[in-house]
C-alpha positions as CSV (number, residue, x, y, z in Angstrom):
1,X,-11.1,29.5,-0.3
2,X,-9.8,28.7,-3.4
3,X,-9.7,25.0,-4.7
4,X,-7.7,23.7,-7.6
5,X,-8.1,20.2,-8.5
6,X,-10.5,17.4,-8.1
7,X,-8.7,14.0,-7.0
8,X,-9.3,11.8,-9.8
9,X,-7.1,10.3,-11.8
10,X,-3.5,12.0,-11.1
11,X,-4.4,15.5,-12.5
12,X,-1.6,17.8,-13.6
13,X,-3.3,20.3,-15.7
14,X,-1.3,19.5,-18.8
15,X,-3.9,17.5,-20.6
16,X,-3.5,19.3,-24.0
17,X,-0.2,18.4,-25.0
18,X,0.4,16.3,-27.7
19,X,2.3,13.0,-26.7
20,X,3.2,12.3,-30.4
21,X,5.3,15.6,-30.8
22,X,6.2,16.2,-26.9
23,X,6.3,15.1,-23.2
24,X,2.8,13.5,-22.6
25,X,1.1,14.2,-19.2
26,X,1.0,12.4,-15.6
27,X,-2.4,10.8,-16.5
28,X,-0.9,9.3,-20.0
29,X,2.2,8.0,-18.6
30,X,0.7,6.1,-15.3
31,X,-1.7,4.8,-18.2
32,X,0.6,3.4,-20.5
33,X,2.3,2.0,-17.6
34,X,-0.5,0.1,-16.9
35,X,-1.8,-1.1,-20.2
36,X,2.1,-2.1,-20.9
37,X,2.8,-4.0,-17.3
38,X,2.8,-8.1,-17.6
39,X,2.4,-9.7,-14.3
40,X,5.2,-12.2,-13.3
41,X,3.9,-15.3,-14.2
42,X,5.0,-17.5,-11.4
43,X,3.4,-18.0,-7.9
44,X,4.2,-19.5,-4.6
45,X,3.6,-20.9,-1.4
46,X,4.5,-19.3,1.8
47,X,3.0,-19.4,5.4
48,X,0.5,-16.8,6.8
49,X,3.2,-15.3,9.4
50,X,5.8,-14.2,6.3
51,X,2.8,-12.9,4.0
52,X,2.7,-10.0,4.9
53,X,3.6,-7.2,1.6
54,X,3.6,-10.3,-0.5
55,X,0.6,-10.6,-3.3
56,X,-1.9,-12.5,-3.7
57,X,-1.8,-14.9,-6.9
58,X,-5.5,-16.7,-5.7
59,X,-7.8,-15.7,-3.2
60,X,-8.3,-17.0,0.4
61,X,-12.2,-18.6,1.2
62,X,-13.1,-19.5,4.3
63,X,-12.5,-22.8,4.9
64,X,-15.8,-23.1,7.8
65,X,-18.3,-21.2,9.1
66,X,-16.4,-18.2,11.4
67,X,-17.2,-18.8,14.1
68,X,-18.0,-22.2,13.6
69,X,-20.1,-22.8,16.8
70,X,-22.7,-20.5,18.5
71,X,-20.7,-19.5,21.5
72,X,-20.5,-16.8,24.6
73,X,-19.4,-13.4,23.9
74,X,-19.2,-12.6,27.5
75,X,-18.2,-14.4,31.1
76,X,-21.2,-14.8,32.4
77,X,-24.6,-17.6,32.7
78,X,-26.1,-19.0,29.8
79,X,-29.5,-19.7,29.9
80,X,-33.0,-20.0,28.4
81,X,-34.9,-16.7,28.3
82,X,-38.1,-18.6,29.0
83,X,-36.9,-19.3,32.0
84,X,-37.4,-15.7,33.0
85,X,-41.2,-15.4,32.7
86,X,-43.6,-13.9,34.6
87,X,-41.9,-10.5,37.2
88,X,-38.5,-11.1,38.4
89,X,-36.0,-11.2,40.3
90,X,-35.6,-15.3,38.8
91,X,-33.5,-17.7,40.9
92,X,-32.0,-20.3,38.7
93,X,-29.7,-23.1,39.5
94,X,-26.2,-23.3,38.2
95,X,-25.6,-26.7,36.8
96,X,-22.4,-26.8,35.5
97,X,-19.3,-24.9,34.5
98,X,-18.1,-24.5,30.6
99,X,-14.3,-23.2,29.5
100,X,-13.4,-22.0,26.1
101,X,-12.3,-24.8,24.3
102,X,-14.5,-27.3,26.3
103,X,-16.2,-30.3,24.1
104,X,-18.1,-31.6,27.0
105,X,-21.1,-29.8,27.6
106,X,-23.7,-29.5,30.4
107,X,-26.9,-29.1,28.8
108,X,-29.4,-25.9,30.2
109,X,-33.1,-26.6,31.2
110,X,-36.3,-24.5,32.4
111,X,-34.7,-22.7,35.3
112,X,-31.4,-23.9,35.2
113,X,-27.8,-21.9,34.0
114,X,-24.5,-22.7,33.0
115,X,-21.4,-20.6,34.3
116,X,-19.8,-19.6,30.7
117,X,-16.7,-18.3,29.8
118,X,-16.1,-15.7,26.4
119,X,-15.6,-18.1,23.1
120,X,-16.7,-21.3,25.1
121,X,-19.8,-23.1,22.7
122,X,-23.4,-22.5,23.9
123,X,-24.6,-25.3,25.9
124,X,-28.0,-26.9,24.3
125,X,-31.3,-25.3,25.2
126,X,-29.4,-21.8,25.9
127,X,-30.2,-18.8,23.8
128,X,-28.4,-16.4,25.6
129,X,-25.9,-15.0,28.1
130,X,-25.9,-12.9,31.3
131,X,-23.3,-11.0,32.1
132,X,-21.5,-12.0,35.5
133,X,-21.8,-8.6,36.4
134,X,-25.5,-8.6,36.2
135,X,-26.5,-11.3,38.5
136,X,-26.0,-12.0,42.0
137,X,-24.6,-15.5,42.9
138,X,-25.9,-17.3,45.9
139,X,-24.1,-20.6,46.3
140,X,-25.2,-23.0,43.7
141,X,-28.1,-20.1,42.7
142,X,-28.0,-17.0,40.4
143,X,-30.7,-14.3,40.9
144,X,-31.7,-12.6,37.6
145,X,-33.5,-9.0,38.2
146,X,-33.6,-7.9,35.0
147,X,-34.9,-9.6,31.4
148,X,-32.1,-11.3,29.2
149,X,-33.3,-11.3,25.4
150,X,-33.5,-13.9,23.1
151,X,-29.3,-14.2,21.6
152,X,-28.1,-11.5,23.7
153,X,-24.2,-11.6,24.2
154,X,-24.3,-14.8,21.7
155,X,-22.2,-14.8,18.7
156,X,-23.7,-16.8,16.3
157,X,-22.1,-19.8,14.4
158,X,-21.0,-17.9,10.5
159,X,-22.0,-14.5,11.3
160,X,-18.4,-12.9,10.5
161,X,-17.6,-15.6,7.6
162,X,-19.7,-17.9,5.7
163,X,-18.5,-21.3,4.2
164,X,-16.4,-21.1,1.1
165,X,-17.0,-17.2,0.6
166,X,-14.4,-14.9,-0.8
167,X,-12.5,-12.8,2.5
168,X,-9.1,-11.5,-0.2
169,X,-9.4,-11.2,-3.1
170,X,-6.8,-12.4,-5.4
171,X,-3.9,-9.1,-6.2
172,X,-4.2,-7.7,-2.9
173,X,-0.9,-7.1,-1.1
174,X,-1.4,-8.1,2.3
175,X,-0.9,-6.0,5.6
176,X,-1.4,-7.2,9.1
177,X,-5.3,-6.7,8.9
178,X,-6.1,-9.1,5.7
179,X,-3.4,-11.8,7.9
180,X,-5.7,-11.2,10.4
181,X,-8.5,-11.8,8.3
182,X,-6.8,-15.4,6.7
183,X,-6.0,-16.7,10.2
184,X,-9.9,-16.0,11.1
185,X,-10.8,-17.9,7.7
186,X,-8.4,-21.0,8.4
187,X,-5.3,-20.2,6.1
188,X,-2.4,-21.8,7.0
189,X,-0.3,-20.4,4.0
190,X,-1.6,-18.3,0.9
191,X,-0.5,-18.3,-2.9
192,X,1.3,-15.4,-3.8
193,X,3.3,-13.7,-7.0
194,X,7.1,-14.8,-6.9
195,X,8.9,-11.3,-6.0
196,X,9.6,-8.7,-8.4
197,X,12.7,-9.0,-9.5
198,X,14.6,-5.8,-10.1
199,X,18.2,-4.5,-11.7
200,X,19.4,-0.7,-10.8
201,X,21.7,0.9,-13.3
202,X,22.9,4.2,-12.1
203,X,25.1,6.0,-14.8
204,X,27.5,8.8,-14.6
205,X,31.2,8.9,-14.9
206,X,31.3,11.7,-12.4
207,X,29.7,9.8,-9.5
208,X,31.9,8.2,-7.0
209,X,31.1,6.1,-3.8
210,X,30.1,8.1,-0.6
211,X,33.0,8.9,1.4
212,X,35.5,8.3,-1.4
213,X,37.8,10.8,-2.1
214,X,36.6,12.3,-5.5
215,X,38.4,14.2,-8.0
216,X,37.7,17.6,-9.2
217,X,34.6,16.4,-11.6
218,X,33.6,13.8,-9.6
219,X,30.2,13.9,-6.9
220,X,29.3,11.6,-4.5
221,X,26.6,8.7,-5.7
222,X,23.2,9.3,-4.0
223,X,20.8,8.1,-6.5
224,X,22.6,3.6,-5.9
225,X,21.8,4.3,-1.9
226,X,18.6,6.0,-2.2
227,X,17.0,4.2,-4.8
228,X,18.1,0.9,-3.3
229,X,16.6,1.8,-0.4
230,X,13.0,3.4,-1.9
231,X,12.8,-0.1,-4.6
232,X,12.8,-2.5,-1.4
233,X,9.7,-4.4,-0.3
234,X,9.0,-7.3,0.6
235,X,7.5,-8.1,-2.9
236,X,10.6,-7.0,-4.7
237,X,14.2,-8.8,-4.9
238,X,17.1,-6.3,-6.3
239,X,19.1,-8.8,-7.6
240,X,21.6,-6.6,-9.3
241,X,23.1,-3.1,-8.4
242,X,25.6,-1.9,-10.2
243,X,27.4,1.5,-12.4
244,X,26.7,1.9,-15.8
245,X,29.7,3.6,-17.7
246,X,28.7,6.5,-20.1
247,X,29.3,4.2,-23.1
248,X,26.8,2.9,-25.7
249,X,28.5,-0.1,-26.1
250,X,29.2,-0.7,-22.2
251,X,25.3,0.3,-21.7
252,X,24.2,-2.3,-24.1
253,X,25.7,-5.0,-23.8
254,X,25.1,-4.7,-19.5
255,X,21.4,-3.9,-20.6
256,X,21.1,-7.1,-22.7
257,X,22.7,-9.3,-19.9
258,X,20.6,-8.0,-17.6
259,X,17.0,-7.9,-19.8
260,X,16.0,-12.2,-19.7
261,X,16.8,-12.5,-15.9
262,X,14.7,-9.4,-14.4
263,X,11.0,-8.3,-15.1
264,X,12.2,-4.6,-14.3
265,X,15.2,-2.8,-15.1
266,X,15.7,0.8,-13.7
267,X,18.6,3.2,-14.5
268,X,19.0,6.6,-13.9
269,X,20.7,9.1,-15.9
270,X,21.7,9.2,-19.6
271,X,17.9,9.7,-20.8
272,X,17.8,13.3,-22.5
273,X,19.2,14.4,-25.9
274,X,22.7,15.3,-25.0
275,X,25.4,13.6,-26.8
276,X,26.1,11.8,-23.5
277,X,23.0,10.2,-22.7
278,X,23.4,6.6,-23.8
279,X,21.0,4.9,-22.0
280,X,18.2,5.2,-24.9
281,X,20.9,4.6,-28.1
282,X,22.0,1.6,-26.5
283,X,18.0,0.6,-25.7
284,X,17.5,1.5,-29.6
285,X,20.9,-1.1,-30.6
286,X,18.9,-3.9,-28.6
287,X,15.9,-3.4,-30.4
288,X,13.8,-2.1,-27.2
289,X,10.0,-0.4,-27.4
290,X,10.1,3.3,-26.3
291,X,6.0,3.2,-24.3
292,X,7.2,7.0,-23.7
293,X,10.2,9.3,-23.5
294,X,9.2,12.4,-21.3
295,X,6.6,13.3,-19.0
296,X,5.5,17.2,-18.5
297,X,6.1,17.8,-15.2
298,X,8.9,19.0,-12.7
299,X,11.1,17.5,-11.8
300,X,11.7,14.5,-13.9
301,X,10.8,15.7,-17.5
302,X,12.9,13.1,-18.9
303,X,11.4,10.1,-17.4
304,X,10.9,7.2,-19.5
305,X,9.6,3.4,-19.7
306,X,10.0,0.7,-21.9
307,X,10.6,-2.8,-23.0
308,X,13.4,-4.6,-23.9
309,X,14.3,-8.1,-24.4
310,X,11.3,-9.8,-21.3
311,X,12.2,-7.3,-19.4
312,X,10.6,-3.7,-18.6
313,X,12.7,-0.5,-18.5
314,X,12.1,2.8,-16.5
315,X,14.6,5.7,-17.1
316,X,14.9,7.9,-14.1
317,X,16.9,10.8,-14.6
318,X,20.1,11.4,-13.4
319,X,19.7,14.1,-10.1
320,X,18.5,12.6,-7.3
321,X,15.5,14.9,-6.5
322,X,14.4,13.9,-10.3
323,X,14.8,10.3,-9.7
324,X,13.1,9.7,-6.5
325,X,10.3,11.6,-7.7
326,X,9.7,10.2,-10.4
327,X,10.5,6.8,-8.5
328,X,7.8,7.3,-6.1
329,X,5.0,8.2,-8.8
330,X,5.6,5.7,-11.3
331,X,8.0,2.8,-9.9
332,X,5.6,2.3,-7.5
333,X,2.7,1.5,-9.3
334,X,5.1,-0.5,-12.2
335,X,6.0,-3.1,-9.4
336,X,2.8,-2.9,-8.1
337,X,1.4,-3.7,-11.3
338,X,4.1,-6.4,-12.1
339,X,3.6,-8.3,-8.4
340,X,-0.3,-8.3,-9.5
341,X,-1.5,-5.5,-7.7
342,X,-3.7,-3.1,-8.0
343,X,-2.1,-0.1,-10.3
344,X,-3.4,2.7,-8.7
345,X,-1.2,5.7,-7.9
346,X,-0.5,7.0,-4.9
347,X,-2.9,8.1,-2.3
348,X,-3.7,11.7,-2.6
349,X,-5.8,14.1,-0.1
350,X,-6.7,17.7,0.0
351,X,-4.2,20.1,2.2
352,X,-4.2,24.1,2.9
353,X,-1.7,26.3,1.8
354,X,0.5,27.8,5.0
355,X,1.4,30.9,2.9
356,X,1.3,32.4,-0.7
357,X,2.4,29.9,-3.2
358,X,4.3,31.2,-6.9
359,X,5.1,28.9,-9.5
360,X,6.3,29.5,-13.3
361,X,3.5,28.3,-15.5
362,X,3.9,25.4,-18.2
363,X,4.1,22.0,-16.7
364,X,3.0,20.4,-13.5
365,X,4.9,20.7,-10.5
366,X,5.4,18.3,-7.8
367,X,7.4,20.6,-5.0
368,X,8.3,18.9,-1.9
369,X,6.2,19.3,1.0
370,X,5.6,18.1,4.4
371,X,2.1,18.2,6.4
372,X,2.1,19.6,9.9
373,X,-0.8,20.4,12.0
374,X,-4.6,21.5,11.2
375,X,-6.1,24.8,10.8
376,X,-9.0,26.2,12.8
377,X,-11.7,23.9,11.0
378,X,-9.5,20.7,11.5
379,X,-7.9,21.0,8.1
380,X,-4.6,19.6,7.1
381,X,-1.9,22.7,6.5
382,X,1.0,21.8,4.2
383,X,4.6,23.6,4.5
384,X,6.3,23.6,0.9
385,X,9.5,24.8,-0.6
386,X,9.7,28.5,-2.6
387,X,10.8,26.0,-5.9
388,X,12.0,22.6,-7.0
389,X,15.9,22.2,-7.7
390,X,16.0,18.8,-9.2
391,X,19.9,18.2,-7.8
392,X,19.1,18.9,-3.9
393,X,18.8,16.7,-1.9
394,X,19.1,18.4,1.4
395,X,15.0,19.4,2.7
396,X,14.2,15.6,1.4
397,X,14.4,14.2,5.2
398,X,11.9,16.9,5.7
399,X,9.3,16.4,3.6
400,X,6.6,13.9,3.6
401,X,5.2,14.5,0.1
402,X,5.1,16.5,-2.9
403,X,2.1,18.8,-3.6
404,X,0.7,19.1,-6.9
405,X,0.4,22.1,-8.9
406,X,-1.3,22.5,-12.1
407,X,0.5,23.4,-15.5
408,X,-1.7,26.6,-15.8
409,X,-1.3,27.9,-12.1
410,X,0.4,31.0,-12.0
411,X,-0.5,32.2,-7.6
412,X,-2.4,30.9,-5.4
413,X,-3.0,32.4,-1.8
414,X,-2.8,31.3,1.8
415,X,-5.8,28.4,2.4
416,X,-6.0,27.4,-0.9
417,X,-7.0,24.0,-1.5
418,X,-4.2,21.5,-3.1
419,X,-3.3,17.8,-3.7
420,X,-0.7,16.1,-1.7
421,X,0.6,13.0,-2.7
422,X,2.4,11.4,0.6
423,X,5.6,9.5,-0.1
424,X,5.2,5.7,-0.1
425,X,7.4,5.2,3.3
426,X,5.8,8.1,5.1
């Protein structure tokens, strides 16, 4: 078995090039991504039931004890276990009948029991509950045979939350189990980050609408539908999609409209060196801070990110493949990171080769993969393509992931050990 990474930071086996005089690794750029991010300032109220995906600006406490009364865990008799003294069977008299939700209580003596329902509050002098199923009612009389202990089937007034303490922590984005968690604390609505707010650029004389007929130099625009589609969450609001024109002047001046009404501007395209890549020259007219300008890896050397004007800036290149890869490891953590969330990158795991793997040594790789089925020790087995072609599109709706291969990996053979990185939406 052969085993080629450890997951720590995002490891791409590039770590001794010089990011002064060249594309900087995986690890550098997701840093300066992080060191460079400035959290939108603004929060909000909304109500628990349309939190979820949203951000936490300040944490949720507990606003009582949870649960705030001792009360029954199970239908059943509560009683007092000194009641059952001496060798059983006991008989004990039933003297009253408690609901969830009742306020009025009967109160339990020596030999005595209350009918109790699950989450109805523990009648005084009771310490514990037997189950319905374990007794034997006769009339007005229950008949014990074995020994109840001392809280059994009795949850205990705080045991899940205490008073005041912390349950979410402030930057968390919230699911359905940390709602759960702020119903159960008392939280009726939550402060949370404003949304993201987002502006897509795509570049490209060429590209032309889906569908439309397109002239002879013209392709059809996948990177406005596809990146449209990965930016949205419920923590982000695109609030501008639009064409940029393969102009410097054209670039700029919708760059500088765009850069005080945003927190992130993305474009693709128009990043490298060519004497048609704009994007950067018309960053460069508007005064803008290059963080970084290349990343080793394939696809997606060119990537890029920025600032300019309040806004940030990250240049995806121009083929699709390129920019949704690059999208999904470092878009993803930038709005992250600007909603006030946690900046880690994506969740990686261990998979098996199916087969033989080749790669051209030189930079990382992240080839598109999908995970299907375990091997014969209850390992995951990934199914990958022979190589990356930035512009294809095609085997995406296939794979759920990328796998990682290192810079200096040349083979590697069936059941070798790599990373997987899933995508975000998979």
């Amino acid at each position: 078995m052969t085993v080629v990474s450890r997951i720590i930071e995002m490891g791409c086996g590039c770590d001794t090039l010089d990011g002064q005089n060249g594309p900087i690794t995986v690890d550098e750029a997701l840093a300066r991504i992080r060191q460079s991010i400035n959290v939108v300032p603004e929060m909000e109220t909304v109500d628990l039931v349309q939190a979820r995906g949203r951000v936490l600006a300040e944490p949720v406490c507990a606003r009582s004890a949870v649960p705030p009364f001792d009360n029954a865990a199970m239908d059943g008799y509560a009683l007092h276990t000194a009641s059952l003294g001496g060798a059983g069977p006991w008989r004990l008299a039933v003297t009253g009948r408690i609901a969830a939700g009742q306020t009025e209580l009967a109160t339990v003596g020596t030999g005595t029991a209350v009918q109790i329902f699950t989450g109805a509050p523990m009648p005084d002098g009771a310490d514990a509950v037997v189950m319905q199923e374990d007794v034997v009612r006769d009339g007005g009389v229950i008949i014990v045979s074995r020994k109840v202990n001392s809280q059994t089937h009795v949850r205990s007034a705080g045991e899940d939350m205490q008073a005041g303490e912390t349950i979410i922590p402030a930057g968390r984005q919230l699911n359905a189990q940390d709602i759960a968690a702020c119903a159960a604390a008392g939280a009726a609505t939550v402060r949370v980050r404003r949304r993201v707010r987002v502006a897509l650029i795509v570049t490209g004389d060429e590209v032309t609408k889906p569908g439309m007929i397109a002239n002879r130099a013209g392709i059809w625009d996948v990177n406005t539908s596809m990146l449209s589609a990965a930016i949205a969450s419920v923590s982000v609001d695109i609030v501008h999609v639009g064409t940029g024109k393969d102009d410097r002047a054209a670039l700029r001046d919708q760059i500088s409209e765009l850069a005080d009404r945003v927190d992130l501007i993305v474009t693709t395209g128009g990043i490298s060196v060519g004497e048609e890549d704009h994007v950067k020259p018309a960053l460069a007219d508007l005064g803008a801070t290059i963080v970084f300008g290349g990343v080793a890896m394939k696809p997606g050397k060119p990537v890029s990110f920025g600032r300019v004007g309040g806004a940030h800036w990250l240049g995806l290149p121009g083929n699709p493949l390129s920019a949704f890869v690059t999208w999904q490891l470092f878009g993803t953590v930038l709005c992250r990171g600007l909603a006030g969330g946690a900046t880690v990158a994506g969740i990686r795991r261990h998979v098996v080769l199916s087969r033989p793997l080749c790669h051209r040594p030189g930079r990382c790789e992240l080839r598109l993969a999908d995970v299907s089925g375990f091997d014969g020790v209850g390992r995951e087995v990934v199914h990958f393509d022979d190589a990356t072609h930035s512009g294809r599109v095609a085997r995406l709706p296939q794979a759920n992931g990328v796998i990682l291969i290192p810079a200096e990996v040349e083979t590697l053979p069936t059941g070798a050990l790599v990373e997987f990185l899933p995508f975000s939406d998979r």
